[in-house]
N, C-alpha and C positions, 0 to 999 in steps of 0.2 A: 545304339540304344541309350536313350534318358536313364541315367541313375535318380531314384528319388532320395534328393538331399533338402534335408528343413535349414535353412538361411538363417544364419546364428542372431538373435535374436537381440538386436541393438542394446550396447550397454545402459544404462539408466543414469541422467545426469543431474544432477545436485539440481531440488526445486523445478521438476520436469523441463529441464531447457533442452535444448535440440543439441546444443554443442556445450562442450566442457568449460569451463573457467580457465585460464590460465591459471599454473599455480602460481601462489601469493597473491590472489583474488577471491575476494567474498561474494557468494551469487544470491540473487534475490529474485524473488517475483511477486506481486503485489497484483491482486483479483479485485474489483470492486464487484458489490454483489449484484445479481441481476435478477429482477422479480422478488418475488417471496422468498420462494425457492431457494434460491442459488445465493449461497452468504459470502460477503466477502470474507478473504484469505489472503496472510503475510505470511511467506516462506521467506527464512534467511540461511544459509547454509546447509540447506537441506532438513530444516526443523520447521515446525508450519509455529509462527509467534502467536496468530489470530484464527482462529477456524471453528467451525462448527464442530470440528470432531473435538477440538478441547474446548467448544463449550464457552470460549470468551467474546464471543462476538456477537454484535448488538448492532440495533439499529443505530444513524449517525454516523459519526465517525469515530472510526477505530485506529487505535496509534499504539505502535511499539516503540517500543525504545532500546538501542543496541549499543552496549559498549563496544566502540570501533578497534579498540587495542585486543581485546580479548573476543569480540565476535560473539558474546553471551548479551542476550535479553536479559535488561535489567529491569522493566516493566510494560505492562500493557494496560489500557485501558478501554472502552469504548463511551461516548459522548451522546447521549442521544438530544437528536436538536428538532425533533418532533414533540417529545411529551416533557414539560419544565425546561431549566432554565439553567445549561449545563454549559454555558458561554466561558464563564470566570473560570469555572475547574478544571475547563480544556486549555486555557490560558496558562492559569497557573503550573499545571502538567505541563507543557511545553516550560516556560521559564523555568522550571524547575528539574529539569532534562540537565545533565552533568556535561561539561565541556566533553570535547570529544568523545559525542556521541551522534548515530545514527538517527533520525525518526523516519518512519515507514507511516504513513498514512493512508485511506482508506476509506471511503463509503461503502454503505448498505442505507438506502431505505432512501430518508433523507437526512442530510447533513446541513439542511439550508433553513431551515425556514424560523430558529432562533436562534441561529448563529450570529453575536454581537459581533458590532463593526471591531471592537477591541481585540476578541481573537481571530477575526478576519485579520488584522494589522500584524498579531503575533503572527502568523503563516507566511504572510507576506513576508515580513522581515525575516523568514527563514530560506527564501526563494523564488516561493509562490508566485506565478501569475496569473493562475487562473482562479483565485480563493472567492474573488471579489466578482467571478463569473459565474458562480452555481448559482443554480435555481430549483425549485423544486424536484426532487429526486432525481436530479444530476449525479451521475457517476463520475466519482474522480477517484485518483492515485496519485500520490506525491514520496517521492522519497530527499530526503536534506542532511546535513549536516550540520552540528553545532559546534562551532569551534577550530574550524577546518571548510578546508571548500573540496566541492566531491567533481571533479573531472569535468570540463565541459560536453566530453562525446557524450556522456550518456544521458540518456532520455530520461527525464527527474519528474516529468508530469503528463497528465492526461486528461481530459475531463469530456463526456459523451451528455449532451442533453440535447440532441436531434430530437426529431417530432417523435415522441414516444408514443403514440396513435398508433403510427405503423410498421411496430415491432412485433417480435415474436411472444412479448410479456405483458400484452393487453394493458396499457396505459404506464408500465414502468418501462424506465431506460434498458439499453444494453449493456451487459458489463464491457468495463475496458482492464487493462492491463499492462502493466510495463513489467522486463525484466531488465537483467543482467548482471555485469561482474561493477566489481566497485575494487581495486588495489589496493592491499594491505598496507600498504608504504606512503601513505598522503600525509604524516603527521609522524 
């Protein structure tokens, strides 16, 4: 005779990852948004930096910025590169990012289409390869480091602008997404 037993019900891991971090690693996950609907989202240790539930997130692209010693958000922004001419203050945001720090970056909507070649260059010079590839409401995800170099295994980027015709968001991309751990000990 079957006992009826309920299957204990999988522990829950830091920024919904499937498996745990090793400790002395920081976990991240990074959502570009997909449609209207679905906003992008920066999770970094199990705190969400960018989301719609707190309200900071915007069309363009949106960046955190994390102190790598201390694991604390020290700001956030979002860039919208649809309506005016937010090229320079994403620029300067970035150069103005503290040595050893994180940045988590991030679309929703678009992030292309007055995006200057100048903070195209700042991106780039922070790792980027794919900056200088979006196009219209391309999803991308980028994570870097300022001041420090962050691990080769891990996957630092993404960017999805397939025929957006024949998706499930009627003329917008799909979202993409990268995770993982990042080691407290790089610096």
């Amino acid at each position: 005779m079957w006992l009826n037993r309920q299957s204990p019900v999988p522990k829950r891991q830091k920024c919904d990852h499937w498996s745990a971090c090793s400790p002395g690693s920081y976990a991240y996950r990074i959502l570009s948004g997909g449609g209207k609907e679905k906003l992008a989202k920066i999770c970094f240790e199990d705190e969400l930096l960018i989301s719609e539930e707190k309200g900071n997130v915007g069309r363009g692209i949106n960046i955190a910025i994390v102190n790598y010693k201390t694991g604390k958000v020290t700001s956030t922004k979002f860039f919208d590169m649809w309506k005016g001419d937010h090229s320079g203050e994403m620029t300067a945001f970035i150069k103005n990012a503290p040595e050893e720090s994180l940045l988590l970056m991030v679309t929703h909507d678009d992030g292309s289409t007055r995006l200057k070649n100048d903070a195209k260059k700042s991106v780039e010079e922070l790792g980027s390869k794919e900056i200088w590839n979006m196009k219209f409401r391309s999803s991308w995800v980028f994570i870097t480091a300022k001041g420090f170099k962050l691990p080769d295994d891990i996957q630092k980027e993404k960017i999805n602008h397939s025929d957006q015709k024949k998706n499930r968001y009627n003329g917008w991309p799909a979202e993409v997404q990268i995770e993982g751990c990042i080691p407290r000990n790089l610096i």
